[in-house]
N, C-alpha and C positions, 0 to 999 in steps of 0.2 A: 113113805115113798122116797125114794134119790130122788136128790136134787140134780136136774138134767145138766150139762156142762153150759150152757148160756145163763142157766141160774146162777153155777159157781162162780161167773165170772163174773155176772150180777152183784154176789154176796160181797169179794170183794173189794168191789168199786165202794155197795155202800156199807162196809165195815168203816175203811178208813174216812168215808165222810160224816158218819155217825158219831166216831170219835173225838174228831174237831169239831162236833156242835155239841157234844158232851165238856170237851175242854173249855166252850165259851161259856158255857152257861153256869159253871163252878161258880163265879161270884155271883150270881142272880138271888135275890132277897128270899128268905125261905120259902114263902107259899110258889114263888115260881117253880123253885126245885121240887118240892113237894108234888105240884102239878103237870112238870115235866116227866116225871119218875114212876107214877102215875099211869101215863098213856104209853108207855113202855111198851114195847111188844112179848116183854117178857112175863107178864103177868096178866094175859089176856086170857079170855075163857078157853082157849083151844088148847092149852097147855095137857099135857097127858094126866091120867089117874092119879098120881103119885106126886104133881105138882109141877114135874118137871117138862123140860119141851119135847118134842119129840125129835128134834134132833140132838137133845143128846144119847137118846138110847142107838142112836145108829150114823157112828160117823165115821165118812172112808177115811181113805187114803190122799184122797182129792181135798176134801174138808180139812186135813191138817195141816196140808199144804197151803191152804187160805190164809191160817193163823201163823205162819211161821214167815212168814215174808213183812209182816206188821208189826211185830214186836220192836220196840224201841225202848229198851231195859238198861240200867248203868251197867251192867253187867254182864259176862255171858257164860257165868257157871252153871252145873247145872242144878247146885244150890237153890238159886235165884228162880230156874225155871219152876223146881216142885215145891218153893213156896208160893209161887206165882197160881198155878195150877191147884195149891187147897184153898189160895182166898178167893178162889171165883164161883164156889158154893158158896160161900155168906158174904157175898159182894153186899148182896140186894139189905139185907137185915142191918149190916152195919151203914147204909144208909141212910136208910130207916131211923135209925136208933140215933143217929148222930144228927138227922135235922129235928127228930123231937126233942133230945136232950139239951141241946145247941144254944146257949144262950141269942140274947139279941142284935150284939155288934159284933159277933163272928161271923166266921161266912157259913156257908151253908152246908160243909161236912166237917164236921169238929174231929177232925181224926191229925195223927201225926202227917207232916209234910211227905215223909218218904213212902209210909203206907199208903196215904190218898192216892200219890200217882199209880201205885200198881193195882189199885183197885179199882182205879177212872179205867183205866186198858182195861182190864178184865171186861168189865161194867160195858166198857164200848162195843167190844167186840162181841158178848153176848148179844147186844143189841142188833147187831148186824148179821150177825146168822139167823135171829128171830125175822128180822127182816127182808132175809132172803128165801123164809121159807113161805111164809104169811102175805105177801104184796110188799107194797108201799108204806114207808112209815106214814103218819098223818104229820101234815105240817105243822111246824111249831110256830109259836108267833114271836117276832124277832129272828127268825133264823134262815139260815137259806136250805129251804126245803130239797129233798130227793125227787119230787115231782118235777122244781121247776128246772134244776137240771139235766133232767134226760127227757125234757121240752120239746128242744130243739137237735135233739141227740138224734141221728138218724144209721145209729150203726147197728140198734137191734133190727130195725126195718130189713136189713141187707139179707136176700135170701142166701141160707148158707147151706146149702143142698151140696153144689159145688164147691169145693175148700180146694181147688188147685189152685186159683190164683188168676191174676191178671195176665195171661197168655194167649196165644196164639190159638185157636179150638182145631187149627189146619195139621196139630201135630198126633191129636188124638184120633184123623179120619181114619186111619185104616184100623183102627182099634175097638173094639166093644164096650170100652169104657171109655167114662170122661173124665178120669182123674183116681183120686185118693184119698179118703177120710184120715182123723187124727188117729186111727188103730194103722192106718197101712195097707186096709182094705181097699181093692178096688169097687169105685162108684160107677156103675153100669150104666149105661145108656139108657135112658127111658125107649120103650117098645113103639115104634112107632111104624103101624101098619096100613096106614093110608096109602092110597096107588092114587095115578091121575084119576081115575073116577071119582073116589071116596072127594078128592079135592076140590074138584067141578059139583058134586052135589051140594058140600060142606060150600063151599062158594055161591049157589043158587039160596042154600036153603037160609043158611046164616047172614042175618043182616047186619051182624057186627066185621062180615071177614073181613070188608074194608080195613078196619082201626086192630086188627090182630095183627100182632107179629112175633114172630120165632124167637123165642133169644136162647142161643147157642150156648150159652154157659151151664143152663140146667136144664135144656132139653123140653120147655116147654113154651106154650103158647100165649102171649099177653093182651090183654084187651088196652089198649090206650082209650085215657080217659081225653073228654075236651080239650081242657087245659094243655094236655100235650100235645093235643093235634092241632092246639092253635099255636103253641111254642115252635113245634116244625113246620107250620105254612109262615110264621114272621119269619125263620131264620132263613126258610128258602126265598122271601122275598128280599132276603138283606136287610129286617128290619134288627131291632134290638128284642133280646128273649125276654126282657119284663114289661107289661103292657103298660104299667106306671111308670115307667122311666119318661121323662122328655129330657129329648137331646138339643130341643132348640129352648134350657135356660139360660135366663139370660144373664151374660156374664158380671161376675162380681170384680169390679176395679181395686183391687189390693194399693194398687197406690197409686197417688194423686196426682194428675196430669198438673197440678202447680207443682214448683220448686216451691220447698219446706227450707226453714233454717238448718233444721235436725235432723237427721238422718233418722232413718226408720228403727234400725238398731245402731244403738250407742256404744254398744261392749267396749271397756276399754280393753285396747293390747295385751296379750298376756306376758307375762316377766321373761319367758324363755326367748323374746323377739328383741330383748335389746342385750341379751347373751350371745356373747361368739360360739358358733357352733362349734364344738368338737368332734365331732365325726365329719364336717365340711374340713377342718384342719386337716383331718386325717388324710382324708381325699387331696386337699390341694398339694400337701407334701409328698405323698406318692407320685401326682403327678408330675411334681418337680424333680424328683429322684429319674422317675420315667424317661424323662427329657435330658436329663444332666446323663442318664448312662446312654442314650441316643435310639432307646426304643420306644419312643415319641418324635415324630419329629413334625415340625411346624408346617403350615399350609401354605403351599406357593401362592402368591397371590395372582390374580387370574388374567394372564393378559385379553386386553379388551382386542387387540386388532385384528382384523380378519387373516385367517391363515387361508394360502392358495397352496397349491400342491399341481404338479406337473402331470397331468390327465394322460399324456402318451409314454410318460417315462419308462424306463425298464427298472422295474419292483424287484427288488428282494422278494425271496416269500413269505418271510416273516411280516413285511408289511402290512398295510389296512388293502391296498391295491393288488399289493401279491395274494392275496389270496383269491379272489377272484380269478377261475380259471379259464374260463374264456375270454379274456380279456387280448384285445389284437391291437398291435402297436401302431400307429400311425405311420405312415411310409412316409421316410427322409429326404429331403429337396436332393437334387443335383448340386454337387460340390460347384462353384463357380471355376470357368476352364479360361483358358489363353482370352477368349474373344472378350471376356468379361473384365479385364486388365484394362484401367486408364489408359496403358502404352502398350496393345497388343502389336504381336508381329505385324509386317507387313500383309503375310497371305491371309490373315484374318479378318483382312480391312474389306468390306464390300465398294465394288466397284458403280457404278451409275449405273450402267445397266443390270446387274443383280439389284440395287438400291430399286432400280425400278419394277423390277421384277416381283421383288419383295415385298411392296407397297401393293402391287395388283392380289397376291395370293389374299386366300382366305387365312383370318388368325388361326384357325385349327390346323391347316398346312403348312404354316411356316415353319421352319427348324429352328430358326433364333426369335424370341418375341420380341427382340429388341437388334437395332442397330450398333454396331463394334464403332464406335469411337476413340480416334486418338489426341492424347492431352500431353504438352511439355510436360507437366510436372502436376502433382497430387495439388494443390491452392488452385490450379484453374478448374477443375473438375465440378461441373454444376449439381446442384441437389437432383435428385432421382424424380420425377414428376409424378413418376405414377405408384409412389412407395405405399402410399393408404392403399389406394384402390388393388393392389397384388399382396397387401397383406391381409386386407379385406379377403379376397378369392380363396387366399390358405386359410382362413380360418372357416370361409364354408365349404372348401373342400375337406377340410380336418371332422366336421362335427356332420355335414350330410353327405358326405360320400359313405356308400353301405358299405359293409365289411362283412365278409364271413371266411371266417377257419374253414380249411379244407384240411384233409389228412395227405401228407405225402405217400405217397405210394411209389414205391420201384416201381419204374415201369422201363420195359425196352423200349428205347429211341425208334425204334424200326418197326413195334410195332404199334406208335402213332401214324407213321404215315400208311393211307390207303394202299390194298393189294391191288393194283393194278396192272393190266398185265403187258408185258412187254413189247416195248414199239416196234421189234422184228414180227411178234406173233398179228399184227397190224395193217400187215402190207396189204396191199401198194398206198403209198403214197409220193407225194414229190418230196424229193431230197437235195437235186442237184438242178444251179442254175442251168440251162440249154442256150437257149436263145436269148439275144439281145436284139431288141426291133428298135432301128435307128433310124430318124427320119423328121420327128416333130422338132420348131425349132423353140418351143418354149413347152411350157408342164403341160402333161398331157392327164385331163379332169378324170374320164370314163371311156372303156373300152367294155367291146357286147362280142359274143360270137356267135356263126351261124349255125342252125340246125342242124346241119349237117357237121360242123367240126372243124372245117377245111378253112373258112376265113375268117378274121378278124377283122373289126372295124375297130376304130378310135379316134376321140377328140378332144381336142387340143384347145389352150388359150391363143396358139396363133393362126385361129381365125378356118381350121383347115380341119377334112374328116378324111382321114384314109383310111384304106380296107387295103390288109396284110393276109398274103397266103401263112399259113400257120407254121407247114412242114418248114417251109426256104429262109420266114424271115424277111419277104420282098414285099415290098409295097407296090400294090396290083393297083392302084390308083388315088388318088387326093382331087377333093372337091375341098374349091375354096369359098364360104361360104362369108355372111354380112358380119359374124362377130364370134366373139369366144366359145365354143362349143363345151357347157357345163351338163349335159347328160345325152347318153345315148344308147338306142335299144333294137336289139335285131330282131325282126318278127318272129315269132314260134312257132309260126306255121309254115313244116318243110315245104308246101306248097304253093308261098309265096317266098317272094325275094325283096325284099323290103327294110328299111332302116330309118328309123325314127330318134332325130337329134336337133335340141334346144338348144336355141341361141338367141340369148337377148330377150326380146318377146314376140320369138317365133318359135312354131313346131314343124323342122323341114322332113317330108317325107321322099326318100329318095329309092333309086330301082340303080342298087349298084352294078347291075348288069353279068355279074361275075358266076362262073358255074354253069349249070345246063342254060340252056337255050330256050327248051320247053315252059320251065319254069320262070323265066321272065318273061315270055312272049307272053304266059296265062297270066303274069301282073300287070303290062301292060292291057289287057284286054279288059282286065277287072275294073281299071283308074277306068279306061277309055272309054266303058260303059254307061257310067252314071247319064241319068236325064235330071236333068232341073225339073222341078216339083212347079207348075201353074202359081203355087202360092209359097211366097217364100217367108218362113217363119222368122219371127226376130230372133236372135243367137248371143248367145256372150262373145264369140269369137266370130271372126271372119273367115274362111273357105277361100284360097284363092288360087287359079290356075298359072305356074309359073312362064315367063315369059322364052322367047326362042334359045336365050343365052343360057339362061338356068337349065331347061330341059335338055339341052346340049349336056349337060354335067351329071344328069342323073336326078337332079329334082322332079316330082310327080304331082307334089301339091303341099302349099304352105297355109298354114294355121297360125294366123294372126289373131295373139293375145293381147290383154289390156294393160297387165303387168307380166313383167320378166319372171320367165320361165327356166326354175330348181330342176324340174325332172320329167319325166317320162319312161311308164312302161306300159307294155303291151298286154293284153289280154290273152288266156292260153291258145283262144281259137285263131286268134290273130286280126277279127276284125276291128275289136276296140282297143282303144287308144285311152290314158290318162295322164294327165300333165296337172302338176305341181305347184300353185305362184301362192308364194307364203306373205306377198305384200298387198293382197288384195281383198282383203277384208272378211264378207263371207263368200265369196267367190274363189275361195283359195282350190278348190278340186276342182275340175275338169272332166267328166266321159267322153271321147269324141268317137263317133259309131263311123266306121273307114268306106264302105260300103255305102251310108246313104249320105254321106256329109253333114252329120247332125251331132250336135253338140247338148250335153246338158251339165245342168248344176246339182247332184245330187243329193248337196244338204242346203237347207235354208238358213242355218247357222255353224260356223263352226269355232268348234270349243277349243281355244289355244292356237298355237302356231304352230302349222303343219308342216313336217320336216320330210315327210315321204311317205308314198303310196302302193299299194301293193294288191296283185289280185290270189285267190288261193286258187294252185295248180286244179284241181277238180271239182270242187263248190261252188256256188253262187254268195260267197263270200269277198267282202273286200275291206283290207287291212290299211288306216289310218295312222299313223304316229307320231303326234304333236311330239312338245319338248319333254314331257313326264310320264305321258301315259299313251298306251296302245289301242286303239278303239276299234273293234271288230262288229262289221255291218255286214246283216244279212240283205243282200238286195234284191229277193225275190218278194219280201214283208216287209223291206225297208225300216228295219227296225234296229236299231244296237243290241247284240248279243253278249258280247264280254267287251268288258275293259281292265286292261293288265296294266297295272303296278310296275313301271320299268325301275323304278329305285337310284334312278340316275338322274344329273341334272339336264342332260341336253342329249336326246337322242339323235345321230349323225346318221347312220343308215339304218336296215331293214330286211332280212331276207326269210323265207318261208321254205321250209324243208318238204321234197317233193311229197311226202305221206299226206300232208299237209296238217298236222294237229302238232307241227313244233313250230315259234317262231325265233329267232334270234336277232336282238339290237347291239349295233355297238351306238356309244356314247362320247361324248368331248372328255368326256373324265375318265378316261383310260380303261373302260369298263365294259366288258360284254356279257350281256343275260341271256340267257337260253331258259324259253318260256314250255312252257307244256299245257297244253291248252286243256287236256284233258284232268288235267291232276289241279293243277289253281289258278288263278289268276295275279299268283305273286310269284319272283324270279324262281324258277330248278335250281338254277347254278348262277352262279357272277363268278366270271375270272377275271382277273386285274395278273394279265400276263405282260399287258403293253405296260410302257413306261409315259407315254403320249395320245393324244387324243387319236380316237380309232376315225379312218375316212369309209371303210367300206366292209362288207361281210359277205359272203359267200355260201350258199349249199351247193353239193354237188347233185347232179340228179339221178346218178346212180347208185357211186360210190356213198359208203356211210362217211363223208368229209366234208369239214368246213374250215373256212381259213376269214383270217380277219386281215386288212390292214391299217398301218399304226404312221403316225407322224415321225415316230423312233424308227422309220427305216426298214422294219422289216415286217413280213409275213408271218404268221404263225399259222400253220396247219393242226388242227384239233382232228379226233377219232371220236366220229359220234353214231352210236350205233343207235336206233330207233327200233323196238321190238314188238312183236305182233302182241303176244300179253300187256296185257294195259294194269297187268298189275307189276309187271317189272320196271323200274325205272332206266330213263336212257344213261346210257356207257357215254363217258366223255372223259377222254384219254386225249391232254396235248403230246403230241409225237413230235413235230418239226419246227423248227425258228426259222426262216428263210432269211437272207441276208443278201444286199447286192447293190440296192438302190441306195444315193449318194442324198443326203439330207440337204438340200436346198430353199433358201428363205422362210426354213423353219416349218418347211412341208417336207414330209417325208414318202410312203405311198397312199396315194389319193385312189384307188380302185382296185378291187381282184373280184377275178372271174374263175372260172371253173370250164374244163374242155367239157362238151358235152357226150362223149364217149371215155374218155380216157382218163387217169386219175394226173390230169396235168394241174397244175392253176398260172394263171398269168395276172401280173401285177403291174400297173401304171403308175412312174412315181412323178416329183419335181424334178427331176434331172432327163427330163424330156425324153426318157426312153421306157418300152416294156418290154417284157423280163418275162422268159417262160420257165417255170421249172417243171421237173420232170421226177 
């Protein structure tokens, strides 16, 4: 039979091991060799008919290939080859012959030196094809056996079904094979005809499916034995894959926690360590050459000090800073100008009263933060007091003031400002001074008009209220009353004839008697009706009937307060009456009912200091205005409804536009809001048209027109249109500056009014006269 290919590769392995325990045993005493020679595989009973083995009647291609890889000949003629080839028939005989005939102190094959060895090779190599036909040689004693070699050999074990190799099996999936034999043949896939069922029964039936698994390499199925199933439950607990290992031995101290004289190892130095290197030579002269042509060059050495670098400078772009493209430059102080000068001009010098002036403003409003100073000469000029603390400020303006890059954009100048539309398309409004009403002989506080249009009332700090026909300019009468007359209000009800004016800490109501006849006779009859009540209630105020003198002038009845009385206005009906006293603690509002002479308090506390009062033309609403805020009171629920945000420091007046869901405040700070009640409770609009604190404001109750007046002397008439859509916002268009009144002791106009038909407004300033424009 052929010998299979794991055999030949077998034969081999133990050809050439055969032959080096052939080589050692040459000197071995005769009877060894004798009994070595003996158990030979080549003279065993299986030998064929003729004596010979059965492999030599039939040897391939592969078989000569065994022998030709072993040969180790002086020579490689082929001389040498076919005498080598006829001594391997009488290898055996001249062995034989040579340990019988062999005297006693020779060794054990008495043959020439140069014959022996090619007869030991021959000799070997017979042996080892005997050997790979027949098993295992029998061990010899002394020698290292073919058994105990392929012991621990685990390369026959390897199933070699599959001869592709250590790869991927993911590349043969779409294929019907799994590879390739040593012919070139392809190796088929084993047939595997199992479905889920076949798998689910094979799973029921078999109590090993547990420990079976597939291996991909050859297509079949393997049973794991214990030992493995106990190998893969240690390794999935993390433990170690040999059950005899322990990992807590314990440790062996290689050296001794004493200091020894002697070192562990002694070696002494080897010679080459007290030689100059030569190749370091090599090296250090290069490097010197390096340096001496300048392409080395030496290491600066490091400065330690901290480097600072200019955080807002303007960067190159090459720079560490230039590159960074967002980077926004810190905005540049103001160059130092004339006032900044040791020895500035004259005109630059502030005077006492600017010095005082100066000193009252707030630091955010002043134009210079400092005072101009002038010095003889540079030596008397004192150090700067406040140099920390202003360089302090620039350096947290510099580092928390936010910055952000915007992009320039062309833009037309014309078309930032709003399209608004032109103050002809506007009309009517007043434009030109008319009338001048001359007659007060000091500033004149508040002027009211009648229902009707036709008269004016006004008063005065000197002590005096007259009522002007409107058309003439004529003062149709003066009532001189106890003190300075700071507010006054003409009833709203055409059907009374009535004028209500504060003075001091009184509220005089008077019947100016002027106009029809019917209509003051029906207010006299109104006063003269009242009956005293059986029980008279206690009142914050006193009611009192004026005496023959007073009623001689038009007085009807006086309202004696506890503190001095700001204001007064009327109610739309015309019965009630409210007055003003900001000095009285929570008692600062006032109702007085006209009709039954009853007074009340209608808050129990009030928040802030109340600057003016107001009722809404057709609601049961009434409008409060401390110094900051606007407080709107429902007084049917007595409840507060809105409170508006006026964003100014000191609210001066107050007025409510006839729809009534807009209010407008002016303020001490040159500021007037226009509220919208319906939209928020923070300002619409702020204009800062005046230059000086505003004294009064205006709605018209027809026309869409309001006008403010200013300490700066003049009026300004505003276009403010109010739309029935409560989704369009109100139009407010300044049209007209009025101009006329003379600025006296730093008051300028203290009140404006509105004609109550006509688009007129009249204005009362310190120069004790009023002013009608038209």
């Amino acid at each position: 039979m052929l010998a299979s290919k794991t055999e030949r590769s077998g034969n081999m392995r133990g050809q050439a091991k055969s032959e080096t325990t052939y080589k050692l045993k040459r000197s071995a005493p005769n009877e060894e060799a004798v009994r070595e020679i003996e158990q030979l595989p080549l003279f065993n009973d299986e030998a064929g008919p003729d004596g010979s083995d059965e492999s030599d009647e039939d040897l391939t291609d592969s078989e000569e290939s065994v022998y030709s890889g072993l040969e180790d000949s002086g020579s490689d003629s082929e001389d040498d080859d076919e005498e080598e080839e006829a001594e391997m028939n009488s290898s055996v005989e001249e062995v034989k012959s040579g340990i019988e005939t062999a005297p006693q102190g020779q060794g054990a094959i008495g043959m020439p030196r140069k014959k022996q060895s090619k007869s030991q090779k021959s000799t070997s190599k017979k042996k080892v094809n005997a050997g790979g036909e027949n098993g295992e040689l029998e061990k010899q004693p002394g020698s290292v056996g073919l058994g105990e070699e392929y012991e621990q050999d685990s390369s026959d074990e390897e199933d070699i079904r599959n001869t592709v190799g250590n790869i991927p099996m993911e590349w043969y999936k779409d294929y019907p094979h799994i590879g390739y034999d040593l012919d070139g043949k392809k190796i088929f896939k084993p047939i595997r005809n199992k479905d889920e069922l076949d798998e689910f029964l094979e799973k029921m039936d078999n109590p090993d499916y547990w420990r079976t698994v597939h291996d991909k390499m050859t297509g079949s199925d393997i049973r794991l034995t214990d030992e493995q199933i106990d190998l893969v439950h240690r390794l999935q607990k993390g433990q170690f894959g040999d059950v005899s290992f322990n990992q807590y031995e314990p440790s062996i101290d290689f050296f001794s926690h004493e200091t020894m004289i002697h070192p562990v190892t002694n070696r002494p130095e080897h010679k080459r360590s007290f030689i100059p290197s030569l190749i370091e030579k090599e090296k250090v002269s290069r490097l010197v050459h390096a340096i001496k042509m300048g392409w080395i060059k030496p290491r600066k050495p490091k400065d330690s000090t901290p480097q600072y670098y200019d955080l807002w400078a303007k960067e190159d772009p090459n720079s560490i800073l230039g590159r960074h493209k967002m980077h926004v430059p810190a905005p540049k102080l103001k160059l130092p100008g004339h006032e900044e000068s040791y020895n500035p001009p004259p005109e630059y010098l502030l005077t006492e009263e600017e010095k005082l002036a100066w000193e009252q403003q707030e630091a955010e409003e002043r134009k210079l933060n400092f005072i101009p100073q002038k010095f003889s000469c540079l030596r008397a000029v004192p150090a700067f007091q406040r140099f920390i603390h202003e360089r302090f400020e620039r350096c947290l303006d510099l580092y928390l003031c936010p910055r952000q890059r915007k992009m320039r954009v062309n833009v037309d100048p014309e078309d930032l400002i709003p399209k608004l539309p032109k103050p002809k398309d506007l009309q009517p409004f007043p434009t030109t001074q008319s009338l001048v009403y001359r007659g007060h002989t000091n500033l004149v506080r508040c002027i009211s008009l009648s229902p009707c249009g036709q008269w004016l009332a006004s008063g005065s700090d000197d002590c005096t209220v007259r009522f002007w026909e409107v058309s003439s300019a004529r003062c149709m009468k003066t009532v001189e009353v106890e003190g300075a007359v700071k507010s006054i209000a003409w009833n709203p009800n055409p059907a009374l004839s009535l004028v209500a004016a504060s003075l001091e800490r009184c509220v005089v109501v008077l019947n100016p008697g002027l106009g029809d006849i019917l209509v003051s006779s029906v207010t006299e009859q109104l006063i003269s009706s009242y009956v005293e009540p059986e029980e008279e209630k206690t009142q914050a105020v006193q009611w009192v009937v004026p005496e023959t003198e007073a009623s001689e002038k038009g007085v009807r009845l006086i309202i004696r307060h506890p503190k001095s009385v700001k204001q007064v206005t009327w109610h739309g009906k015309g019965d009630y009456l409210a007055s003003v006293m900001p000095d009285n603690g929570n008692t600062q509002v006032l109702i007085h009912q006209l009709s039954k002479r009853r007074s009340q308090n209608p808050f129990r506390k009030n928040k802030g200091l109340v600057q003016c009062v107001a009722f809404h033309p057709s609601r049961p609403a009434f409008f409060v205005a401390t110094q900051r805020y606007v407080r709107v009171y429902n007084l049917i629920k007595q409840e507060l409804t809105k409170k508006l945000l006026a964003n100014c420091k000191w609210v001066s007046s107050m007025a409510i536009h006839p729809g009534g869901d807009n209010v407008i405040c002016g303020s001490y700070d040159s500021r007037l809001t226009w509220f919208d009640l319906d939209l928020s409770t923070k300002p619409y609009k702020v204009l800062r048209h005046h230059k000086k604190a505003l004294r009064g404001v205006a709605f018209h109750k027809s026309y869409p027109l309001f006008a403010s007046a200013s300490d700066d002397g003049t009026v300004i008439v505003c276009h403010g249109t109010v739309y029935n859509d409560l989704l369009q916002n109100p139009l407010i268009v300044p049209v007209k500056v009025l101009k006329g009144h003379e600025i006296t002791r730093d008051l300028g106009v203290l009140d404006v009014a509105f004609h109550p038909t006509q688009p007129w407004v009249f204005s009362s300033g310190a120069d004790s006269t009023i002013r009608l424009f038209t």
